[in-house]
C-alpha positions as CSV (number, residue, x, y, z in Angstrom):
1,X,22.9,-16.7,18.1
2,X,22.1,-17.0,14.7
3,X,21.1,-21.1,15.1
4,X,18.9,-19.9,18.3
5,X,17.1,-17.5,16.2
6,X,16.2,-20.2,13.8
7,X,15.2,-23.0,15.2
8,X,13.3,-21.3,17.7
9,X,9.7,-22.1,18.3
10,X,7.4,-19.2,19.2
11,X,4.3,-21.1,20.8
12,X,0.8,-19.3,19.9
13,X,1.6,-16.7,17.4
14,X,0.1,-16.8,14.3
15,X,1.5,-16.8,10.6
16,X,4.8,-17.6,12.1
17,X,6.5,-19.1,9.1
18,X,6.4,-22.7,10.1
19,X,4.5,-23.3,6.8
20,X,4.1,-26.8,4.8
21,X,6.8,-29.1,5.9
22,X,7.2,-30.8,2.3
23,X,7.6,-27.5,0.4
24,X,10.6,-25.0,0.7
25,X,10.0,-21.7,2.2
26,X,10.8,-18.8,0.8
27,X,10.6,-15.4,3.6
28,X,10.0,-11.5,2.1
29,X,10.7,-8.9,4.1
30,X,8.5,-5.4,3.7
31,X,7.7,-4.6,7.2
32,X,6.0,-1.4,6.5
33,X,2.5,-0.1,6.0
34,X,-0.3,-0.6,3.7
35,X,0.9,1.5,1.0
36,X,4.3,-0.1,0.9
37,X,2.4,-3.2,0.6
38,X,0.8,-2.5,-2.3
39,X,3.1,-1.6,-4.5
40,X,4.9,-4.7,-3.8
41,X,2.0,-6.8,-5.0
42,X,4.0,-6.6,-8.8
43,X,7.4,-7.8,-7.1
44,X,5.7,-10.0,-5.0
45,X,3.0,-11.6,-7.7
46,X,6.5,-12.1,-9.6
47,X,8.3,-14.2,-6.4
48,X,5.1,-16.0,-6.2
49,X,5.4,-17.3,-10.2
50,X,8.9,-17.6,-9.9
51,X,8.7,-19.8,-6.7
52,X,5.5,-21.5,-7.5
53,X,7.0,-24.6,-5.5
54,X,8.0,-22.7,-2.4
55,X,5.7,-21.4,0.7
56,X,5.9,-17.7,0.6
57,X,5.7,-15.8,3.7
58,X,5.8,-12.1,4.1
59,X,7.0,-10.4,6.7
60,X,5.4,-7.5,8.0
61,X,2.8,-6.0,10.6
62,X,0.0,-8.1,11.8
63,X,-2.7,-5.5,11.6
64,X,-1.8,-6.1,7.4
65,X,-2.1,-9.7,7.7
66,X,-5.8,-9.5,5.9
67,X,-4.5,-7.4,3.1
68,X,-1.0,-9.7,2.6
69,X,-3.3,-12.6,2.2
70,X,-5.4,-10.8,0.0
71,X,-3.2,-10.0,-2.7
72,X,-2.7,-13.9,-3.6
73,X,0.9,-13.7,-3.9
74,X,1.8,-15.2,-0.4
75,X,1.0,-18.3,2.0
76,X,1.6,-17.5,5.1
77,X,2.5,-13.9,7.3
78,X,5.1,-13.7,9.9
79,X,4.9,-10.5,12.4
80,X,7.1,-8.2,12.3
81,X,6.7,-4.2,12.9
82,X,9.3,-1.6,14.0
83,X,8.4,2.0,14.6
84,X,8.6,4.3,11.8
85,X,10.3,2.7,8.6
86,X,13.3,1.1,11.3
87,X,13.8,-3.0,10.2
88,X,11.8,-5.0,12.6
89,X,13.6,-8.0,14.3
90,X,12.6,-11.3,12.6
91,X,12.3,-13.4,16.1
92,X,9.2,-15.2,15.4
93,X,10.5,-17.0,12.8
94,X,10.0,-20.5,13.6
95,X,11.7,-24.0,12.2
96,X,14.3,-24.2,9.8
97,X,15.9,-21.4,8.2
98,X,14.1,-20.1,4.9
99,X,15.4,-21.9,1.5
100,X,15.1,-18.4,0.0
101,X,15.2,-14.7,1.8
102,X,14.5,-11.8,-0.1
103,X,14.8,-7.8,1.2
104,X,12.1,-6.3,-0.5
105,X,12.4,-3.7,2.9
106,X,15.3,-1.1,1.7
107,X,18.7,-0.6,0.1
108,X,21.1,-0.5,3.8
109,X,22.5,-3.4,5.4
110,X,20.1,-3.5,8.8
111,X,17.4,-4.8,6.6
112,X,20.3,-7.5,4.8
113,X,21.5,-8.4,7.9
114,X,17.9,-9.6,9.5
115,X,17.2,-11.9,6.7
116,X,20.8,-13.0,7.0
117,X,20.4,-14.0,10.6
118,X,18.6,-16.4,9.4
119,X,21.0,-18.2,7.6
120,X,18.7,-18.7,4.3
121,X,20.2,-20.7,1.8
122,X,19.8,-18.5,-1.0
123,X,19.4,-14.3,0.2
124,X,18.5,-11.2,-2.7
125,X,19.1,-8.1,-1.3
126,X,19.9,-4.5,-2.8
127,X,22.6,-4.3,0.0
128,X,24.2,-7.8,-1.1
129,X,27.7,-6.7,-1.6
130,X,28.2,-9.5,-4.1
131,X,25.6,-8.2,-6.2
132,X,24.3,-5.1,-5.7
133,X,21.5,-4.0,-8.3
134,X,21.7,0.1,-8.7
135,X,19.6,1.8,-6.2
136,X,18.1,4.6,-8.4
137,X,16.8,7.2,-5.9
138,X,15.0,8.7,-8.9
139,X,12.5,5.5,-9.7
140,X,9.2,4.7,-9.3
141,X,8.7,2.4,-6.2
142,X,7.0,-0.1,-8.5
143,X,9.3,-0.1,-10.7
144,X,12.0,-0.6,-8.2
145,X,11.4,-3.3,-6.9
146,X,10.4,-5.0,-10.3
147,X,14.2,-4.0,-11.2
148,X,15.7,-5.7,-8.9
149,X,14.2,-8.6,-9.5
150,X,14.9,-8.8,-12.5
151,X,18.5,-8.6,-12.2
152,X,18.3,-11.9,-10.4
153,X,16.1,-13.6,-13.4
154,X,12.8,-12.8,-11.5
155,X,10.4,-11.6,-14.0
156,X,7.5,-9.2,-12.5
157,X,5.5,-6.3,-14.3
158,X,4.6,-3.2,-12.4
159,X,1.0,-2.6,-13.8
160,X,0.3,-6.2,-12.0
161,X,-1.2,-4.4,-8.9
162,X,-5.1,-4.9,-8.9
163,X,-6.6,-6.6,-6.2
164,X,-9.8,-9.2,-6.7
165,X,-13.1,-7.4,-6.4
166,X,-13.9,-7.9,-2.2
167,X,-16.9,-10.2,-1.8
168,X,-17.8,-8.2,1.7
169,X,-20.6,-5.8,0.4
170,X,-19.9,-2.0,1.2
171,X,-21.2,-0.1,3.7
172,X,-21.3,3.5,1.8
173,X,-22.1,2.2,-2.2
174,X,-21.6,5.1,-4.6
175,X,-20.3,7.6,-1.6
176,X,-17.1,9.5,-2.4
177,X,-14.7,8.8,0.2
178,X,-12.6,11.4,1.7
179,X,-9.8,10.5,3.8
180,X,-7.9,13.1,5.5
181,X,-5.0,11.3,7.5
182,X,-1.7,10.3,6.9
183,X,0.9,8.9,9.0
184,X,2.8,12.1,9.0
185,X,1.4,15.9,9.2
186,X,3.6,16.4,6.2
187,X,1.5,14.6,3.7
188,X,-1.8,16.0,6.1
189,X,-3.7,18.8,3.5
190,X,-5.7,21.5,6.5
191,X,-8.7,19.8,7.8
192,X,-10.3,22.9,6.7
193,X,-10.0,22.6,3.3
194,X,-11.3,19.0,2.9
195,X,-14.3,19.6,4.5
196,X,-15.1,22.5,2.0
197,X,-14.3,20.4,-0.4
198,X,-16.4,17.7,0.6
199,X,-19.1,20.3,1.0
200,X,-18.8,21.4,-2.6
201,X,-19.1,17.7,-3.7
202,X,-22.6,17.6,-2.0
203,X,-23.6,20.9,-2.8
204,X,-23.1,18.9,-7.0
205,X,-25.4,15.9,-5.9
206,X,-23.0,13.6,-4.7
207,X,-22.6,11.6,-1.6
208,X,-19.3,11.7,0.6
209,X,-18.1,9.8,3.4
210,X,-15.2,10.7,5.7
211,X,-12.7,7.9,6.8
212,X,-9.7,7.9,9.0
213,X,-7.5,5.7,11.1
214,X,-7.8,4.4,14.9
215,X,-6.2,7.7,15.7
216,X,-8.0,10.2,13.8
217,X,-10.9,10.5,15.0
218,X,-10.7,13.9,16.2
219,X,-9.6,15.1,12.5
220,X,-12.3,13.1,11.4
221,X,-14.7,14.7,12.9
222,X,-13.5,18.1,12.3
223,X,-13.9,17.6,8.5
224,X,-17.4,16.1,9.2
225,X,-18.4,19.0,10.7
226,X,-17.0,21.3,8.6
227,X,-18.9,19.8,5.9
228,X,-21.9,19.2,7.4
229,X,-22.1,15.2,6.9
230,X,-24.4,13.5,8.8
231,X,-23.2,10.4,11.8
232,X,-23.9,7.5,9.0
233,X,-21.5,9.4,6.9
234,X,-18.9,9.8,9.7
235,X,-16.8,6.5,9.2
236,X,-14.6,6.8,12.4
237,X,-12.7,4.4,14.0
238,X,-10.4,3.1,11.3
239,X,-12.5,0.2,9.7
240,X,-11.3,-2.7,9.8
241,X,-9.3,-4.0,6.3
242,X,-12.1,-5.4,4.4
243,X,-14.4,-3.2,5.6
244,X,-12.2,-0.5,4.2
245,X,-11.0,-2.6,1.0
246,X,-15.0,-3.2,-0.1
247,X,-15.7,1.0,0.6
248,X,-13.1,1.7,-2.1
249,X,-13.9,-0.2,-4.4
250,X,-17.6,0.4,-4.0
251,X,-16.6,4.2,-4.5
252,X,-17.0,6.2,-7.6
253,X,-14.2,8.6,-6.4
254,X,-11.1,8.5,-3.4
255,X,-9.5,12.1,-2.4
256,X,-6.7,11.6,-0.2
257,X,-3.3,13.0,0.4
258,X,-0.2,10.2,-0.3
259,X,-1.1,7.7,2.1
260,X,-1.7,3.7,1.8
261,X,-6.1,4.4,0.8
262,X,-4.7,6.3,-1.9
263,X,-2.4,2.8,-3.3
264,X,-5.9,0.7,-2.2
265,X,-7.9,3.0,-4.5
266,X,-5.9,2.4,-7.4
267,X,-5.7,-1.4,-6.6
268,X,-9.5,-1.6,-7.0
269,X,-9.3,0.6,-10.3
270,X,-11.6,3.1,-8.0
271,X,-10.7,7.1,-9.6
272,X,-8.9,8.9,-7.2
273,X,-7.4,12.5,-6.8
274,X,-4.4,12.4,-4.3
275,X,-2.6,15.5,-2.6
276,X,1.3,15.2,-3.2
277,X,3.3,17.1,-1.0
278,X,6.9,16.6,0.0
279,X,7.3,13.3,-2.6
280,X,6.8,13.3,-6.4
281,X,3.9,11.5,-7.8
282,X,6.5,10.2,-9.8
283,X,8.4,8.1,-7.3
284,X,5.3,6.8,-5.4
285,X,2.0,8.1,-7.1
286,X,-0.8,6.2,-9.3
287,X,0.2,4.6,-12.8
288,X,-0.6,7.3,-15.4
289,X,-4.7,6.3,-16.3
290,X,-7.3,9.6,-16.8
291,X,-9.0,7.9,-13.7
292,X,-6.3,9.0,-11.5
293,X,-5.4,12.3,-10.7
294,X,-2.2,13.3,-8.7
295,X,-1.9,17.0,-7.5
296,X,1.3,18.1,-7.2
297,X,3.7,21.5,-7.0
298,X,6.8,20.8,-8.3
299,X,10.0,21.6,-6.0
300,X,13.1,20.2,-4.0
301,X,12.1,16.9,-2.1
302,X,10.9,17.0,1.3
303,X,10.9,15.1,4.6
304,X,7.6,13.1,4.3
305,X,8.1,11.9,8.1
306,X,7.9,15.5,9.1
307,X,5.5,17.0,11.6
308,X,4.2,20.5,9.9
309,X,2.7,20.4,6.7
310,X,4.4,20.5,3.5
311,X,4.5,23.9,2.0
312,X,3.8,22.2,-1.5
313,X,1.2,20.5,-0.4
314,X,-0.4,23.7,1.4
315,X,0.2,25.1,-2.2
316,X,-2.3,23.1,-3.8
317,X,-6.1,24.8,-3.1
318,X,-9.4,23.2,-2.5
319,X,-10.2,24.7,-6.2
320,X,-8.2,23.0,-7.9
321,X,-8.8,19.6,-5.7
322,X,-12.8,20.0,-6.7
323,X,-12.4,20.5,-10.3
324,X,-10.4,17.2,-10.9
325,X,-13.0,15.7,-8.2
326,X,-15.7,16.7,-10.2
327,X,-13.9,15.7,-13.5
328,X,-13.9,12.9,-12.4
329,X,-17.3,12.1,-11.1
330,X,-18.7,13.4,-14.3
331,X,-16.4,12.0,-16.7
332,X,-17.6,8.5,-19.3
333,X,-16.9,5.9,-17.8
334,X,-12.8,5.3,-18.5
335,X,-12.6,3.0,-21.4
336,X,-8.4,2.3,-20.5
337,X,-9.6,-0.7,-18.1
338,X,-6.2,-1.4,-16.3
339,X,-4.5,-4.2,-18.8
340,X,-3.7,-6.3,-15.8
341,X,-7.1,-8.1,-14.4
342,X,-6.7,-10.7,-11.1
343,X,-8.5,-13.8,-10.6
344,X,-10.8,-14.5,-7.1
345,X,-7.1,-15.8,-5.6
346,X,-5.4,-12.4,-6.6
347,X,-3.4,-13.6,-9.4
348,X,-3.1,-11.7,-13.1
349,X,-5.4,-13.1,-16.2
350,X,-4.5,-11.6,-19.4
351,X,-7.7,-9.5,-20.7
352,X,-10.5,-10.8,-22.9
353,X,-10.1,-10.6,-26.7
């Protein structure tokens, strides 16, 4: 079974990991959303250097594709999506098996075991029982994964997470964006209280736009109303990724709860205030710059998947979200520019002087 899976040729799909024929190829597997994606882009800017030689593909859902390519720290993207946070089966792999496979997806063995079906030469993973890294549960996803690498003589630096300005011009320049989704109503702040304070933001002088996914339209639309934003300002739909990716970084200010715009906003350097709920800023939040501001009660962890709102995130109030926005709007400009600056191909440049 293993041989079929390999040498399998899956006619027509795209970014299936056939790659260059006279360089090895090297497969990562983080088959999860968009923030998940970025904050691999320090342990995957570090593969990328180590493995200058190989052809990287990245595993992981098609609709990220743009983004993965974006990040200039991989050649090629193979699809592969699961529901939820389950490991995706690795069937469109194409050609021979992958000189080098590296779990960048979890700590368990289901994640292990896909790459391993692929009979890679050379396989990293956390679950690899010959050399299992500690899995701190306590650590900074960054971090992590930066770890881990280097306990295999990978070197990668967890400030190495901005993306290239986008050249696609944005469609809101100077708006605030608000974005009121999440993938799970436990990291979803009320509708009720964006919307006032997107209201107070425009009451000060400033501009706000709303954004949200495919399927949010309808909460979309309640916080537009709520705050009395006119249709231009409405940004329904779910954009597309560059679409989005140009917004944010054309934005003077993101206010989101923890959710993947909140990981683009700091990979554009944009100022952001995110809404912490049932996970620590401290294992997934922004690096610790005066642009960014995480909100946050402290308290046991709680189910991020779940389908109520976290009652620390319902703790936090729409004052205490529109003083830090405000802060931040009428804060100097921040003189701690992020120490890590990216080329036009995505790759880190030391800072001038």
């Amino acid at each position: 079974m293993t041989e079929r899976r390999g040498s399998a040729r899956r006619e027509g799909v795209p970014g299936a990991g056939i790659g260059t024929p006279s360089r090895p190829r090297l497969l990562v597997l983080r088959a999860l959303g968009l923030g998940d994606l970025l904050t691999a882009v320090p342990a995957l800017r570090g593969i990328r250097r180590a493995f200058a030689g190989h052809h990287v593909v990245l595993a992981l859902p098609p609709a990220l594709r743009e983004a993965a390519l974006t990040t200039g720290a991989v050649d090629d993207v193979l699809p592969a999506e699961a529901p939820g946070r389950a490991v995706p089966s690795l069937d469109h792999w194409a050609g021979p098996p992958p000189d080098i496979a590296i779990d960048l997806h979890g700590n368990g063995p289901a994640s292990r075991d896909a790459l391993a079906a692929l009979t890679p030469r050379r396989l990293l993973a956390h679950a690899d029982p010959t050399r299992p890294p500690v899995w701190r549960p306590d650590e900074h996803e960054r971090q992590r994964w930066c770890r881990f690498l280097a306990s295999y003589g990978i070197a990668a630096a967890p400030g190495d997470l901005r993306l290239p300005t986008p050249t696609t011009p944005s469609s809101a320049p100077g708006a605030v964006v608000v974005h009121p989704g999440a993938e799970a109503a436990a990291r979803r702040w009320p509708h009720e209280r964006y919307a006032e304070v997107a209201h107070r933001l425009r009451a000060a002088g400033h501009r706000v736009v709303v954004t949200g996914g495919p399927a949010e339209d309808a909460l979309v639309g309640a916080v537009a109303r709520g705050a009395g934003l006119p249709r231009r300002d409405v940004l329904s739909g779910g954009l597309p990724y560059g679409e989005l990716s140009a917004l944010i970084a054309g934005s003077p200010l993101v206010i989101s709860g923890d959710t993947g715009l909140a990981h683009l906003a700091v990979a554009h350097g944009t100022p952001s205030v995110t809404l912490f709920g049932p996970v620590a800023p401290q294992l997934w939040g922004p690096p610790p710059l005066a642009r960014h501001i995480a909100l946050w009660k402290p308290g046991p962890p709680g189910d991020p998947h779940g389908d109520v709102p976290d009652p620390r995130l319902l703790r936090i109030t729409t004052s205490e979200v529109a003083t830090a926005a405000l802060a931040l709007l009428h804060a100097d400009a921040p003189d701690e520019e992020a120490q890590t600056r990216v080329d036009p191909h995505g790759m880190a440049v030391p800072p001038p002087g």
